[in-house]
C-alpha positions as a Markdown table, in Angstrom:
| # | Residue | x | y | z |
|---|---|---|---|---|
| 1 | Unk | 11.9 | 3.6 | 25.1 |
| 2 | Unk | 13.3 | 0.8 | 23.3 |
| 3 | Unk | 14.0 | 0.9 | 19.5 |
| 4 | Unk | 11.7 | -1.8 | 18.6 |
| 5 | Unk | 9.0 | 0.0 | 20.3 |
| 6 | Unk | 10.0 | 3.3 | 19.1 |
| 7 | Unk | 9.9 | 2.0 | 15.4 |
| 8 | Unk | 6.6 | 0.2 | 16.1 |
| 9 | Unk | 5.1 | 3.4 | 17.6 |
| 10 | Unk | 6.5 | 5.4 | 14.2 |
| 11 | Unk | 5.8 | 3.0 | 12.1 |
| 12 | Unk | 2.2 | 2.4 | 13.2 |
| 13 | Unk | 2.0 | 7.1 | 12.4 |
| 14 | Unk | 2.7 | 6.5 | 9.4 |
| 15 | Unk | 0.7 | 3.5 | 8.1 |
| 16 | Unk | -2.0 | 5.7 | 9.7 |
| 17 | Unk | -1.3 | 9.1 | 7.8 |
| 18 | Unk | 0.0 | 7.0 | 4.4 |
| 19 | Unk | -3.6 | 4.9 | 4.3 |
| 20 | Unk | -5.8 | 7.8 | 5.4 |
| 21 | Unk | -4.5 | 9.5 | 2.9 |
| 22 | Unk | -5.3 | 7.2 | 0.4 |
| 23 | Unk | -9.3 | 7.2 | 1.1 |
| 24 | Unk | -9.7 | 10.9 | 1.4 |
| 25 | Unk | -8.6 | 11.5 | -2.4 |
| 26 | Unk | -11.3 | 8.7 | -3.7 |
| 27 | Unk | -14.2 | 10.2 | -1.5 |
| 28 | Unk | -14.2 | 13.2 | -3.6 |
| 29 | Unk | -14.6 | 11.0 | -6.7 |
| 30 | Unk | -18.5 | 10.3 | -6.4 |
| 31 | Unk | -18.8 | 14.0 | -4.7 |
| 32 | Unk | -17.4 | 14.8 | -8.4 |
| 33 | Unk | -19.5 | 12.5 | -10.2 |
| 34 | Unk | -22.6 | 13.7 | -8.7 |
| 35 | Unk | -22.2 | 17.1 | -9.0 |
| 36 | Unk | -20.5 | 15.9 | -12.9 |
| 37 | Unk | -17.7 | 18.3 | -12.6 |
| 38 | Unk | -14.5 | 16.7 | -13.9 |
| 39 | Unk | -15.8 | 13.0 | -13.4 |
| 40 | Unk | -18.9 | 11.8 | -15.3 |
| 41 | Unk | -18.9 | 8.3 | -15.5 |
| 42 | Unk | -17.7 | 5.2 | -13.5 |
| 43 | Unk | -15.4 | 4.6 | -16.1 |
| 44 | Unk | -13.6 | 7.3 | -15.3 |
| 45 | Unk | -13.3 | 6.4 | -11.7 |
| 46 | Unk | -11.5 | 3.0 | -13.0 |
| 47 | Unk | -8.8 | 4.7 | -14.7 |
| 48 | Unk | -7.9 | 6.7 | -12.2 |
| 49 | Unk | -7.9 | 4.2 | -9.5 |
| 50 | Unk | -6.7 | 1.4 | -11.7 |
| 51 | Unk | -3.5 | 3.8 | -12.6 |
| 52 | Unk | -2.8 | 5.1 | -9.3 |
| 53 | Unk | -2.6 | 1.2 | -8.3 |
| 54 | Unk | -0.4 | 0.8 | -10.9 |
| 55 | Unk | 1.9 | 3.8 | -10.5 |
| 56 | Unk | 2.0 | 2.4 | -6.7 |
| 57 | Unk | 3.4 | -0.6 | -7.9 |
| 58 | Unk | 6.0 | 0.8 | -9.8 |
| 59 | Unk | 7.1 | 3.0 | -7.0 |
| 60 | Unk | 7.5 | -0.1 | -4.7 |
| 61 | Unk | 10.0 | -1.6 | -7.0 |
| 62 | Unk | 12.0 | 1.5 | -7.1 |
| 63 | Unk | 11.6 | 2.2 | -3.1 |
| 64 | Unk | 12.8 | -1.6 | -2.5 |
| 65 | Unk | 16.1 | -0.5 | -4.6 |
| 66 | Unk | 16.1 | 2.9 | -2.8 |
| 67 | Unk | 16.2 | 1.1 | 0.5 |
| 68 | Unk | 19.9 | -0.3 | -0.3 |
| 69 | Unk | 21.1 | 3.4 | -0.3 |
| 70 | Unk | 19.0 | 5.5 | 2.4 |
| 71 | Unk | 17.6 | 5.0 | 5.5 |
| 72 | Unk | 14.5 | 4.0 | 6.3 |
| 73 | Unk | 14.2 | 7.6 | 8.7 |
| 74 | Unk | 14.7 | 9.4 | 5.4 |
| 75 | Unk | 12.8 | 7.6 | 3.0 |
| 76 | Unk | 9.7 | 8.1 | 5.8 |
| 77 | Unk | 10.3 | 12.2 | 5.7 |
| 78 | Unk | 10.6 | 12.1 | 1.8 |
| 79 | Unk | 7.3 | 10.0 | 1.6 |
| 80 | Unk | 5.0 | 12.5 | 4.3 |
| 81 | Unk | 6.3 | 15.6 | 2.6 |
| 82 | Unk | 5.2 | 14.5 | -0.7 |
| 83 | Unk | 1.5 | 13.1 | 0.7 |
| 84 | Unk | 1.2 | 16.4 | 2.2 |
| 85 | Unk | 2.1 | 18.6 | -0.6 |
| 86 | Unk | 0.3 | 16.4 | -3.1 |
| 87 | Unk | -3.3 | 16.7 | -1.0 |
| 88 | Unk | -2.9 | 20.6 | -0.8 |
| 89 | Unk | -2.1 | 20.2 | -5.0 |
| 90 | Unk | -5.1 | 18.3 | -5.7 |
| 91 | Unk | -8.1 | 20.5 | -5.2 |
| 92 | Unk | -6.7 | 23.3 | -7.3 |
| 93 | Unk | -7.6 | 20.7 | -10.0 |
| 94 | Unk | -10.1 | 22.0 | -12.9 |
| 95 | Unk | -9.8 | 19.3 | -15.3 |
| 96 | Unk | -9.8 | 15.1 | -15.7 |
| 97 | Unk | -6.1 | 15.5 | -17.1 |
| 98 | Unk | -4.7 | 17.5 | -14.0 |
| 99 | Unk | -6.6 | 15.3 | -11.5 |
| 100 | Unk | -5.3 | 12.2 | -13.3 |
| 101 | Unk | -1.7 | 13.8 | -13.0 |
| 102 | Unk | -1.7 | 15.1 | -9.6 |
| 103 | Unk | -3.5 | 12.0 | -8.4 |
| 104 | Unk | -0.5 | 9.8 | -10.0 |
| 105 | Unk | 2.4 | 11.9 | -8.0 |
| 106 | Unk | 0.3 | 11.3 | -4.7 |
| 107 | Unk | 0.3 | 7.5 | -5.5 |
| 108 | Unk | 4.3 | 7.6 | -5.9 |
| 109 | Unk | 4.8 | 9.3 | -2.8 |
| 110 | Unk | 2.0 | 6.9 | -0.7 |
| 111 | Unk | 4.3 | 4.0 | -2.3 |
| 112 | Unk | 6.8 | 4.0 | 0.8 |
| 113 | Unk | 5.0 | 2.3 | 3.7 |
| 114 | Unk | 4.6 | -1.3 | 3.0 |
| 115 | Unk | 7.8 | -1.8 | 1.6 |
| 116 | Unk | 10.2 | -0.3 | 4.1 |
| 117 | Unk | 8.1 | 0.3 | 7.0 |
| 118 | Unk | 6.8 | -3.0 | 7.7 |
| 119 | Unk | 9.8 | -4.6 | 6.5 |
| 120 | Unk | 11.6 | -2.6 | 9.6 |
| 121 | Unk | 8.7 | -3.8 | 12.1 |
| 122 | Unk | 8.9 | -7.3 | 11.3 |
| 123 | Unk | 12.8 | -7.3 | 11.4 |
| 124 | Unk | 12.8 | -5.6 | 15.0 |
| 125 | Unk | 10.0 | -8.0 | 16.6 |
| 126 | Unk | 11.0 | -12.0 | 16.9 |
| 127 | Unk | 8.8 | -14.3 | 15.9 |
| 128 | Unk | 7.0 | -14.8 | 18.6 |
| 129 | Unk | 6.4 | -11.1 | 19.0 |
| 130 | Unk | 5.4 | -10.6 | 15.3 |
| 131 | Unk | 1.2 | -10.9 | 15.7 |
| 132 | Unk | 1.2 | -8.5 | 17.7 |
| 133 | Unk | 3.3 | -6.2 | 16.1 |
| 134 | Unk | 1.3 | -6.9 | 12.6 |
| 135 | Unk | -2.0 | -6.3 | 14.5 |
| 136 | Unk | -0.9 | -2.8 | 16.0 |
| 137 | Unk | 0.9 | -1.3 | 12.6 |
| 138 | Unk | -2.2 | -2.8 | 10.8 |
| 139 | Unk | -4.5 | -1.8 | 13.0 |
| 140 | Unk | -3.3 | 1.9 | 12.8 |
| 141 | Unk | -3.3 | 2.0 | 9.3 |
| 142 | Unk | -7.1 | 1.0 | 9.6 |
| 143 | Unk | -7.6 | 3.8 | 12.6 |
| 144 | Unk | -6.1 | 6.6 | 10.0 |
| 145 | Unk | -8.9 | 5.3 | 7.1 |
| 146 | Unk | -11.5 | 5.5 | 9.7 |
| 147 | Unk | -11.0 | 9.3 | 10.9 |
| 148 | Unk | -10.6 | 10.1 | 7.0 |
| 149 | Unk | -14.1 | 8.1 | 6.4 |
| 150 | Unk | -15.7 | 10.1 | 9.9 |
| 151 | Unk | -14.7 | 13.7 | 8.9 |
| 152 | Unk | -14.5 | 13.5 | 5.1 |
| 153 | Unk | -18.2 | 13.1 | 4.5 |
| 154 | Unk | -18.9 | 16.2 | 7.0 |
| 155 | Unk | -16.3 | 18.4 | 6.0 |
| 156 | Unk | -17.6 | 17.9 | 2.2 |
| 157 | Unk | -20.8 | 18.3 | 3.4 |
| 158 | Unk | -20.3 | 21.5 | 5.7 |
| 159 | Unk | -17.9 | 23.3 | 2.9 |
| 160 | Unk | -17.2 | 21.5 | -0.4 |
| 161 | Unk | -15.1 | 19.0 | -1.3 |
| 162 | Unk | -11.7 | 20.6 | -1.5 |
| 163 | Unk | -12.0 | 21.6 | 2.3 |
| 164 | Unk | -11.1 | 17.4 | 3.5 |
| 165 | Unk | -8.3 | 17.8 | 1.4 |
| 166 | Unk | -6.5 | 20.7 | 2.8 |
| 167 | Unk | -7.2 | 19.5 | 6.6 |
| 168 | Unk | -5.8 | 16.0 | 5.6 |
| 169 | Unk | -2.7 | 17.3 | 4.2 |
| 170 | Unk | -1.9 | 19.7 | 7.2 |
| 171 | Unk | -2.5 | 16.4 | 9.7 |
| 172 | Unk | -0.1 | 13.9 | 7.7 |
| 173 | Unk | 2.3 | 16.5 | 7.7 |
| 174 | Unk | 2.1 | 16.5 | 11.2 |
| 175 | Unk | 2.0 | 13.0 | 11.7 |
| 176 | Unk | 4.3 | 12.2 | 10.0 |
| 177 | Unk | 6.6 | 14.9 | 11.5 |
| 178 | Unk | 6.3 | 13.2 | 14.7 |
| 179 | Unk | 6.4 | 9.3 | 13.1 |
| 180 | Unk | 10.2 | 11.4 | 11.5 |
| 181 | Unk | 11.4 | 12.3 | 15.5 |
| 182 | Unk | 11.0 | 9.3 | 16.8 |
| 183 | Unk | 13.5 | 7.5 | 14.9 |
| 184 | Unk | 15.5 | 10.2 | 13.6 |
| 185 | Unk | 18.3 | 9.6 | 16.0 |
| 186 | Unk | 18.7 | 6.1 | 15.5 |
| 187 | Unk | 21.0 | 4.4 | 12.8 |
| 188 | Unk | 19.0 | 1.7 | 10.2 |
| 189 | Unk | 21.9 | -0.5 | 9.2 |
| 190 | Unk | 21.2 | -0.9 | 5.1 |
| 191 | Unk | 21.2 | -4.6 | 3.4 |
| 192 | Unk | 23.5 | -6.1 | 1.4 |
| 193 | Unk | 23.5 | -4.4 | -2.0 |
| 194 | Unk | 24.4 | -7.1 | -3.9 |
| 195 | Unk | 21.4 | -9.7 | -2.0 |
| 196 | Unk | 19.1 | -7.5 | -4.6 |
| 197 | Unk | 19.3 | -8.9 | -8.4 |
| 198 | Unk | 16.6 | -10.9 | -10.5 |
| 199 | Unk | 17.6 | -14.1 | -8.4 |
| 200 | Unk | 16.7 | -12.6 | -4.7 |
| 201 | Unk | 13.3 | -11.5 | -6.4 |
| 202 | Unk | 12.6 | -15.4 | -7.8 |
| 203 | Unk | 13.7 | -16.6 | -4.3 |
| 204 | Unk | 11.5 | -14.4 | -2.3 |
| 205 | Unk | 8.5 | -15.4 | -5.0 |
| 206 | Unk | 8.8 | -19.0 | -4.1 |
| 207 | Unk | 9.0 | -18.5 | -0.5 |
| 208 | Unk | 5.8 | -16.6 | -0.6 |
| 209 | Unk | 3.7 | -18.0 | -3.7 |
| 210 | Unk | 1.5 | -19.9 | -1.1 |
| 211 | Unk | 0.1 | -16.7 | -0.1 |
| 212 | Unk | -0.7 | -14.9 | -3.6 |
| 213 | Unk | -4.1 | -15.7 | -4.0 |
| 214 | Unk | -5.0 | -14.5 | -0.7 |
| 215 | Unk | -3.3 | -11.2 | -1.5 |
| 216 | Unk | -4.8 | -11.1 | -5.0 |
| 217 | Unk | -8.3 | -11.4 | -2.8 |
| 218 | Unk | -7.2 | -8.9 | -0.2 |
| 219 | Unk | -6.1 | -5.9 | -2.9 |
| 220 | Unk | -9.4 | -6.5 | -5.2 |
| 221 | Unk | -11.8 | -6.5 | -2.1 |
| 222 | Unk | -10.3 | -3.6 | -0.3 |
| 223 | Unk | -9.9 | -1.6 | -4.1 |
| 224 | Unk | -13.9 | -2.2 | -4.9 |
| 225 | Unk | -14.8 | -1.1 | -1.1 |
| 226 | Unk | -12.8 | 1.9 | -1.0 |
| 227 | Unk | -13.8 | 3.4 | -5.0 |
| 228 | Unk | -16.8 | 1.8 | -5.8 |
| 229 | Unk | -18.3 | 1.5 | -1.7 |
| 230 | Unk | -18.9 | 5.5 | -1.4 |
| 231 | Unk | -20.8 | 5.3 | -4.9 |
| 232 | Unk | -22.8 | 2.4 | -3.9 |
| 233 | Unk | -24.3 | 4.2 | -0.7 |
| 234 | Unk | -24.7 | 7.6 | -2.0 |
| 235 | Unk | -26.2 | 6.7 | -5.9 |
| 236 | Unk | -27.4 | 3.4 | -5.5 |
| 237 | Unk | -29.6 | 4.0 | -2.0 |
| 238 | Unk | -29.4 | 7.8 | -2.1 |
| 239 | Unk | -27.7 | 8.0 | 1.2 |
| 240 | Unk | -25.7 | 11.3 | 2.0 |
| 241 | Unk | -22.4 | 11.9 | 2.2 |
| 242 | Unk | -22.0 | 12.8 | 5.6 |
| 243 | Unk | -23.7 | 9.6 | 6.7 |
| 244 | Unk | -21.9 | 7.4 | 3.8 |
| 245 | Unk | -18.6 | 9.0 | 5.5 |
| 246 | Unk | -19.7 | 7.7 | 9.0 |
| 247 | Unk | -20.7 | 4.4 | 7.5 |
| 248 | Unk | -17.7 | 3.9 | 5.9 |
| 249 | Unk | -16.0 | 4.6 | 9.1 |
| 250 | Unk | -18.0 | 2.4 | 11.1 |
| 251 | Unk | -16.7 | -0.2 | 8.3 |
| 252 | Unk | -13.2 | 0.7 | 9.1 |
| 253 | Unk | -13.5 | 0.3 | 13.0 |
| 254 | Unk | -14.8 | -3.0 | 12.8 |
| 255 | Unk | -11.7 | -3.8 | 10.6 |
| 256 | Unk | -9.6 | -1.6 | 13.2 |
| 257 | Unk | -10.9 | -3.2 | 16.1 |
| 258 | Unk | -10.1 | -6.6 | 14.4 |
| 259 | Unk | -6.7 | -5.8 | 13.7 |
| 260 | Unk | -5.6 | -5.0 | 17.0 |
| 261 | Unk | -7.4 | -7.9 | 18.7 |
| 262 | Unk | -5.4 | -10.2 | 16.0 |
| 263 | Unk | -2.6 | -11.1 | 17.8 |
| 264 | Unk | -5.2 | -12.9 | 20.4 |
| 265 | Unk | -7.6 | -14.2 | 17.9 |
| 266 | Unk | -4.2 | -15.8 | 16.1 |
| 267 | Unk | -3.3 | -17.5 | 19.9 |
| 268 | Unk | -6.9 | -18.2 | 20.6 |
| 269 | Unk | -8.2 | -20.1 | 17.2 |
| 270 | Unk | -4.7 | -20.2 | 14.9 |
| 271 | Unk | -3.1 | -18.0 | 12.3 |
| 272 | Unk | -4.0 | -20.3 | 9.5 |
| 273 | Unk | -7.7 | -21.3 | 11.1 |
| 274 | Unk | -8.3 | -17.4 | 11.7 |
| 275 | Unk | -6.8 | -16.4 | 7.9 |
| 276 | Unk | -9.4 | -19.1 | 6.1 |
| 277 | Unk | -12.4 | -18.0 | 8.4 |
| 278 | Unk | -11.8 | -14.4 | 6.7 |
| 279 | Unk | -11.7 | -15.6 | 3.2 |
| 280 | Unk | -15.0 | -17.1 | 3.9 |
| 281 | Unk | -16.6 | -14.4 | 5.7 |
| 282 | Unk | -15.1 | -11.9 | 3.4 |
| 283 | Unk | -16.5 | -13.6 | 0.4 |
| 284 | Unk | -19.7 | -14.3 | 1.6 |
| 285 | Unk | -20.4 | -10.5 | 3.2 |
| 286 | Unk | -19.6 | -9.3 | -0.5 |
| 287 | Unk | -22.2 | -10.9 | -2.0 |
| 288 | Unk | -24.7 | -10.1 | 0.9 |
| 289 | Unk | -23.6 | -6.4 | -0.1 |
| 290 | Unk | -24.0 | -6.6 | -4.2 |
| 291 | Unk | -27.2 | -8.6 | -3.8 |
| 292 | Unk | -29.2 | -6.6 | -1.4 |
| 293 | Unk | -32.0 | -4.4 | -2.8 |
| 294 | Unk | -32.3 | -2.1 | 0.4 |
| 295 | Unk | -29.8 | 0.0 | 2.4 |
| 296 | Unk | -29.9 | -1.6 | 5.7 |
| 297 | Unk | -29.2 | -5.0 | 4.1 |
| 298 | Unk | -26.3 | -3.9 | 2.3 |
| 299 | Unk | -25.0 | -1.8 | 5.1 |
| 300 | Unk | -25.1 | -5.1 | 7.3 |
| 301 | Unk | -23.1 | -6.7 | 4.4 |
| 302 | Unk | -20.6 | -4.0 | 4.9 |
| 303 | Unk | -20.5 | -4.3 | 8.7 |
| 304 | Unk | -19.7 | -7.7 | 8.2 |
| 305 | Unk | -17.1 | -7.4 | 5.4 |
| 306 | Unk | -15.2 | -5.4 | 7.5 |
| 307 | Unk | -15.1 | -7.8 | 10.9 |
| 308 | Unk | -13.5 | -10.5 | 7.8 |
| 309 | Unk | -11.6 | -8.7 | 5.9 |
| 310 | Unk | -9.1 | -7.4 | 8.6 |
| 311 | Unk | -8.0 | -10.3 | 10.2 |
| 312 | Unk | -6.7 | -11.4 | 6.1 |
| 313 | Unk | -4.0 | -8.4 | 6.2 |
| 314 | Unk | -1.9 | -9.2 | 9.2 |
| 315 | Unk | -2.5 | -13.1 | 8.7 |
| 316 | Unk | -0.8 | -13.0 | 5.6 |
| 317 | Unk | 1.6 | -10.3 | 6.7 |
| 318 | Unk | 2.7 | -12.3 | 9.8 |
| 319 | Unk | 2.9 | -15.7 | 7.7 |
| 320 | Unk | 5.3 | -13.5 | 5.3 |
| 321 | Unk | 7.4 | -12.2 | 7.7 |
| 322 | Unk | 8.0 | -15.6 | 9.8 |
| 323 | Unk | 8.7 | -17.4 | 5.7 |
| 324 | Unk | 11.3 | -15.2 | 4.7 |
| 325 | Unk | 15.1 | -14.1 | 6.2 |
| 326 | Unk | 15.5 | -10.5 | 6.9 |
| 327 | Unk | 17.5 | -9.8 | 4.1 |
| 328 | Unk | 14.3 | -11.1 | 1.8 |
| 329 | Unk | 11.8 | -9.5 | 3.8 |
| 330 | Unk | 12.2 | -5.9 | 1.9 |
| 331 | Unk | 11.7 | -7.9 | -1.3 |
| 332 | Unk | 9.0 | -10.1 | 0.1 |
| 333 | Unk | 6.9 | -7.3 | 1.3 |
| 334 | Unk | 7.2 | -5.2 | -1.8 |
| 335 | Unk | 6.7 | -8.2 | -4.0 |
| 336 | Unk | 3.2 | -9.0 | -2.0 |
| 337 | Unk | 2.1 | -5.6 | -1.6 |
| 338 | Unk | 2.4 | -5.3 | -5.6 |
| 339 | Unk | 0.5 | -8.2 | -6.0 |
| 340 | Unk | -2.5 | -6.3 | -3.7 |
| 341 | Unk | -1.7 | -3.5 | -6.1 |
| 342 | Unk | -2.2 | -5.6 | -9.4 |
| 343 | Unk | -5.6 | -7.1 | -8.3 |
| 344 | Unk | -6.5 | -3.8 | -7.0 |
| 345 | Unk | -5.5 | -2.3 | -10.0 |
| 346 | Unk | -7.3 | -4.7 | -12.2 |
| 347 | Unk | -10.7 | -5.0 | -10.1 |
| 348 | Unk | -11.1 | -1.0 | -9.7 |
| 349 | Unk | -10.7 | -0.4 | -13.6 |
| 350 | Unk | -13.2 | -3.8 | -14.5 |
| 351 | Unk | -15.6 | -2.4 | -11.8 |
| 352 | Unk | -15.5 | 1.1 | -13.5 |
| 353 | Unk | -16.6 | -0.8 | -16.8 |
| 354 | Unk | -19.2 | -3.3 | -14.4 |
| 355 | Unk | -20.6 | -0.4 | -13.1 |
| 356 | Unk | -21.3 | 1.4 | -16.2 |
| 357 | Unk | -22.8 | -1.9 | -17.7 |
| 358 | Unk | -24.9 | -3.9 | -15.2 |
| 359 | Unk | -24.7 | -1.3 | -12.3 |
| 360 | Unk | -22.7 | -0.1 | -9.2 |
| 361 | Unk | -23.3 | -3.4 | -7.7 |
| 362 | Unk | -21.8 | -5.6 | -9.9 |
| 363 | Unk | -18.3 | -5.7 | -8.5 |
| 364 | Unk | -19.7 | -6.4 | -4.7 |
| 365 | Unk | -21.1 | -9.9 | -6.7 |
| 366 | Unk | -18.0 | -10.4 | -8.9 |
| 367 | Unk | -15.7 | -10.3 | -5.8 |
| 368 | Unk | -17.7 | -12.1 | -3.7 |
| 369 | Unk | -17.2 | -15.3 | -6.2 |
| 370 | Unk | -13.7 | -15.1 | -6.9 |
| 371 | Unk | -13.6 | -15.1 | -3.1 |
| 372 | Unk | -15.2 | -18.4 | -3.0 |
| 373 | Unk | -13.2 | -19.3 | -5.6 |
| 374 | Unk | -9.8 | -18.6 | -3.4 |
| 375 | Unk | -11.2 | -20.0 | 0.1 |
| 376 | Unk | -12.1 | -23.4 | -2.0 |
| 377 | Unk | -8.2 | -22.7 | -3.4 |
| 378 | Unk | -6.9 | -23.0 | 0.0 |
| 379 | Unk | -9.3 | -25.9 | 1.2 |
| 380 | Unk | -8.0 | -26.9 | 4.9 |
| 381 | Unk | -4.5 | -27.7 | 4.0 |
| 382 | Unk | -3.1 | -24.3 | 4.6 |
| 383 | Unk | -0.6 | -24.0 | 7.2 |
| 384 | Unk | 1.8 | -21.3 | 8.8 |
| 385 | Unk | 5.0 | -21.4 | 7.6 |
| 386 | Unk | 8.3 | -21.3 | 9.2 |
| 387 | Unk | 11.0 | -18.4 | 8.8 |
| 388 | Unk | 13.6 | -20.2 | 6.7 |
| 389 | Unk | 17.4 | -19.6 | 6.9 |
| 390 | Unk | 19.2 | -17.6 | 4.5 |
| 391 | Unk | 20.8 | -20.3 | 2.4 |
| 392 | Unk | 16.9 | -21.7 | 1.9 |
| 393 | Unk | 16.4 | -18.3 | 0.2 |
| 394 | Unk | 19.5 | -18.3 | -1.7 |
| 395 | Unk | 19.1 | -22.4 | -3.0 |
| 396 | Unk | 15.3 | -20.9 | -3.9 |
């Protein structure tokens, strides 16, 4: 097996463990607010989403820094160790303030992936190769969401909440055990220490400013559907958890499915034609979702997100890694995913406050027009972008 295939193959483990993981702990939160046991309000839910975002974006910082000292093989075993120990931790919690604590150390250990990981799959695909690279290690982190959405509802529902958690932490340690063997006898040459300062950050900004908004979009969309989307099925139309679990799912394997099949849709209709296309359908499934009074409506709206809202990830993932040298792209890729942070951040702890105020479909509505906002942002001018040399970045 070849070593770009075995990092792909590795790296596509552990985008799945690292964003199951990062459902399963926000499904318990409307399991807690129903049964008002640590978390009584939507508030509540805001804070600790809009904090776990932010301790993520922290963590990316330092991991990008990290990365000039230790392998990317060691920096993946530190990062599935600490998911795993973290979602065994959690369900011993009893109050708001441990939750709020142990759900903060999870976030710094599920900070590691999408600095270093995709980072390391770009750099061992050419540019040709690179759709298809971003579909499959995008498309796995989706596959990993949807198992957590299929069993976390039924597990709940069969035991109690605490039950998901302790089978989700024995199967990323496991998965990421064998994402750790499958590079662990192969060298990852380190970057140039000195290529990371306040400069190399501007540069990498400029190279990939073109993009923000659509990350900005991507990060508040996916942070509303994944803390406030549970909520919205299970208070709002009274459906149950084990069926808001498989609907969630369903969600997911759209996206999954759409992922993987990027790579063609890219060659078939264009990166940039496909990219705007889910902006629009994004933005318009959103408001379907906020604005529908019954549950099959909104569930539609949902189905639909999640066929538009996939193909934005790896579009803008594959337009970063073709804009910026390799010895950016570690920089580039943190820098980005912060930015999904940020928004995600922001959006989950204003739809906390939304919720409280005007109701849990609020910021289903509010996302839907910034989304229109963006798409008419981007207009039909946006175009790929090439991968420039290394003295573009450094003249940046």
């Amino acid at each position: 097996m070849t070593f770009a295939r075995r990092v792909l193959i590795s790296s596509s483990l552990f985008h799945g463990l690292n964003d199951a993981a990062t459902v399963a702990v926000p499904m318990i939160f409307p399991i807690l607010y129903a049964e008002r046991f640590i978390i009584r309000n939507y508030s509540q839910i805001g804070v600790l989403s809009n904090f776990g975002l932010l301790m993520t974006l922290l963590f990316q910082i330092i991991v990008v820094h990290l990365a000039q000292k230790l392998e990317y093989r060691h920096l993946l075993g530190a990062s599935f160790v600490g998911i795993s120990l973290t979602l065994f931790l959690i369900p011993s919690s009893s109050s708001y303030f441990q939750l709020f604590v142990l759900y903060l150390l999870f976030r710094a250990f599920d900070s590691f992936y999408h600095t270093v990981g995709m980072a390391w799959v770009s750099r061992t695909h050419p540019s040709q190769a690179i759709d298809r690279a971003m579909g499959v290690q995008s498309g796995s982190g989706m596959f990993g969401v949807f198992l957590a959405f299929l069993s976390f509802g039924y597990l709940a529902q069969k035991a109690d909440w605490r039950l998901p958690l302790f089978v989700w932490a024995a199967a990323c340690f496991l998965l990421g055990l064998v994402s750790y063997l499958l590079v662990r006898g192969h060298h990852f040459p380190h970057d140039d220490t000195s290529a990371v300062d306040m400069n190399s950050w501007r540069g990498a900004a400029r190279l990939v400013r073109r993009y923000m908004p659509g990350f900005l979009f991507g990060g508040g969309s996916w942070a509303v559907a994944i803390y406030f989307g549970p909520s919205l099925l299970h208070h709002k139309f009274g459906i149950p958890m084990g069926k808001t679990g498989l609907l969630m799912a369903v969600w997911i394997g759209i996206g999954t499915l759409t992922t993987y099949l990027f790579g063609s849709i890219s060659r078939r209709f264009g990166r940039a034609r496909a990219f705007r296309a889910g902006i629009a359908g994004a933005s318009i499934a959103l408001l379907v979702i906020g604005l529908s009074s019954r549950p099959d409506l909104a569930v539609i709206g949902l189905f639909i997100f999640g066929a538009f809202l996939f193909v934005i990830y790896p579009a803008l993932q594959a337009f970063v890694g073709n804009s910026c040298p390799e010895a950016a792209q570690s920089q580039a890729f943190s820098l980005v995913s912060n930015l999904q942070m940020l928004a995600g951040a922001l959006v989950s702890l204003l739809s906390g406050f939304l919720s409280d105020r005007f109701g849990i479909r609020s910021p289903f509505v509010t996302m839907g027009v910034l989304g229109a906002a963006i798409f008419a942002l981007f207009g039909f001018t946006f175009r790929s972008a090439r991968r420039p040399s290394r003295s573009r970045l450094e003249g940046a």
